[in-house]
C-alpha positions as CSV (number, residue, x, y, z in Angstrom):
1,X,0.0,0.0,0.0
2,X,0.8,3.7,-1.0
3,X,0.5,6.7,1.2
4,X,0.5,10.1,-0.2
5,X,0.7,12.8,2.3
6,X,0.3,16.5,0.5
7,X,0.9,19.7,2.1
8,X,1.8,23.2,1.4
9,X,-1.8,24.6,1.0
10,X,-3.3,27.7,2.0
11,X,-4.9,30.9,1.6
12,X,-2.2,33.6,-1.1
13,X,-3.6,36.9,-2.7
14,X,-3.3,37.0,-6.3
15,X,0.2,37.0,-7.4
16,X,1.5,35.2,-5.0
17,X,3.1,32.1,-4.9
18,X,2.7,28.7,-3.0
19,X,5.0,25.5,-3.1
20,X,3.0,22.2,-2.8
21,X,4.6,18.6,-1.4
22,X,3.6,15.2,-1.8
23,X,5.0,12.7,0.0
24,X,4.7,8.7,-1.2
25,X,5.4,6.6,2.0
26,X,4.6,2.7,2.6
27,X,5.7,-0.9,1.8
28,X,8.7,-1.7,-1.0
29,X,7.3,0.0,-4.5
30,X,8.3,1.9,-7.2
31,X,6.5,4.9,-8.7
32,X,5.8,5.4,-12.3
33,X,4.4,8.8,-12.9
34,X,3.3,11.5,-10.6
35,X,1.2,14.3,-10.6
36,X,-1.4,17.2,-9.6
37,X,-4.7,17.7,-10.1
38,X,-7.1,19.9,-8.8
39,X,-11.2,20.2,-8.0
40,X,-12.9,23.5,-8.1
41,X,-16.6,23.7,-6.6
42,X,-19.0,22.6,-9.3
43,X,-16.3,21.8,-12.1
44,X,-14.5,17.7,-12.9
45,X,-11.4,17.0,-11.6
46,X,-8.5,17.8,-14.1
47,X,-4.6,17.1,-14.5
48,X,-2.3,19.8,-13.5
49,X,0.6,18.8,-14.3
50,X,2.6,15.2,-14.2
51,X,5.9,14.2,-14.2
52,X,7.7,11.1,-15.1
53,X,10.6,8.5,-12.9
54,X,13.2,10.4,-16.0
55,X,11.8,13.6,-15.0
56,X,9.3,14.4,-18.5
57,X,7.3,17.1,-17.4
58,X,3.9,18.2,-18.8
59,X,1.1,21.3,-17.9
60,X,-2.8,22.2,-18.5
61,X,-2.6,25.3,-21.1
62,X,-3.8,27.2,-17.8
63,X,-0.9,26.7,-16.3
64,X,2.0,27.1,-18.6
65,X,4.7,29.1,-18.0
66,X,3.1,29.9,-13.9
67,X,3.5,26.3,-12.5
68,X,6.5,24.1,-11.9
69,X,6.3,20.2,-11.3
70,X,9.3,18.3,-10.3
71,X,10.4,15.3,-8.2
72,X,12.5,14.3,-5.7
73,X,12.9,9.9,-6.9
74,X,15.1,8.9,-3.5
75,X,12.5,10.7,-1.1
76,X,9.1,9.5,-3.3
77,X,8.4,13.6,-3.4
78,X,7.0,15.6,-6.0
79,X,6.4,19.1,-5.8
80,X,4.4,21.6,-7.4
81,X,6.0,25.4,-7.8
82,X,2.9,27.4,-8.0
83,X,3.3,31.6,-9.2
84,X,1.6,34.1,-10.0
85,X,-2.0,33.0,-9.0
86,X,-4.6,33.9,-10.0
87,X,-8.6,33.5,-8.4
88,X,-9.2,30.7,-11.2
89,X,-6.6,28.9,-9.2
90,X,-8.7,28.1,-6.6
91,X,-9.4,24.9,-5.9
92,X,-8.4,21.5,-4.0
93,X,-5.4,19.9,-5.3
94,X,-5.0,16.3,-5.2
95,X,-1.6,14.2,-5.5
96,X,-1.3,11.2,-7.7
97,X,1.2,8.2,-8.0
98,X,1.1,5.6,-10.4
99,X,2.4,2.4,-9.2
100,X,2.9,-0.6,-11.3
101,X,0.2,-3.1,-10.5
102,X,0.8,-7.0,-11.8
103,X,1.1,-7.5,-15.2
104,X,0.6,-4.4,-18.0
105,X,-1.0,-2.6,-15.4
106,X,-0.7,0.5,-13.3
107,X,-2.6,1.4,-9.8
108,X,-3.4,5.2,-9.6
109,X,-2.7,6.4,-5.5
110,X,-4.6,9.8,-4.6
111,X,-3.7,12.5,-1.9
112,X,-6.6,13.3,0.4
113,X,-6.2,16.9,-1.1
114,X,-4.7,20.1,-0.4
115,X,-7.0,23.6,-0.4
116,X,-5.4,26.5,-2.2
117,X,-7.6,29.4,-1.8
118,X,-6.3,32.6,-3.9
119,X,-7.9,35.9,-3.2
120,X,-8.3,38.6,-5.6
């Protein structure tokens, strides 16, 4: 079993800039991809950002050029560099791990979520 711990949330005017952690913690596993999505009241959850174990990043459009994803492989940790927020940031953002899962086959891990709030 996989663990993911996120952290780093919290309430930034716009403009600002917020740094979110995910830790992966548990039994002997490896970690395929990793990434961050996010919820905002009445809208579908929707990819952030991911990253790849050889460190292949890609970003929503929204996102582009404002967020950075990277990863930390020996500590399980990714992280998400968040500037220049804006109000349509808002939103809970949930951490993902994929971990291979027996044969041809991945199992996707979720963070209970993070709340970044950004105020105008």
């Amino acid at each position: 079993q996989v663990q993911l711990v996120e952290s780093g949330g919290g309430l930034v005017q716009a403009g600002g800039s917020l740094r979110l952690s995910c830790a992966a913690s548990g039994s002997s596993f490896s970690i395929n991809t990793m990434g961050w999505y996010r919820q905002a009241p009445g809208k579908q959850r929707e990819l952030v950002a991911s990253i790849t174990s050889g460190h292949s990043s890609n970003y929503a459009d929204s996102v582009k050029g404002r967020f950075t994803i990277s990863r930390d492989n020996a500590k399980n940790t990714v992280y998400l560099q968040m500037n220049s927020l804006k109000p349509e940031d808002t939103a809970v953002y949930y951490c993902n791990a994929e971990v291979p899962y027996r044969r041809n086959s991945v199992f996707k891990y979720w963070g209970q979520g993070t709340q970044v709030t950004v105020s105008s």
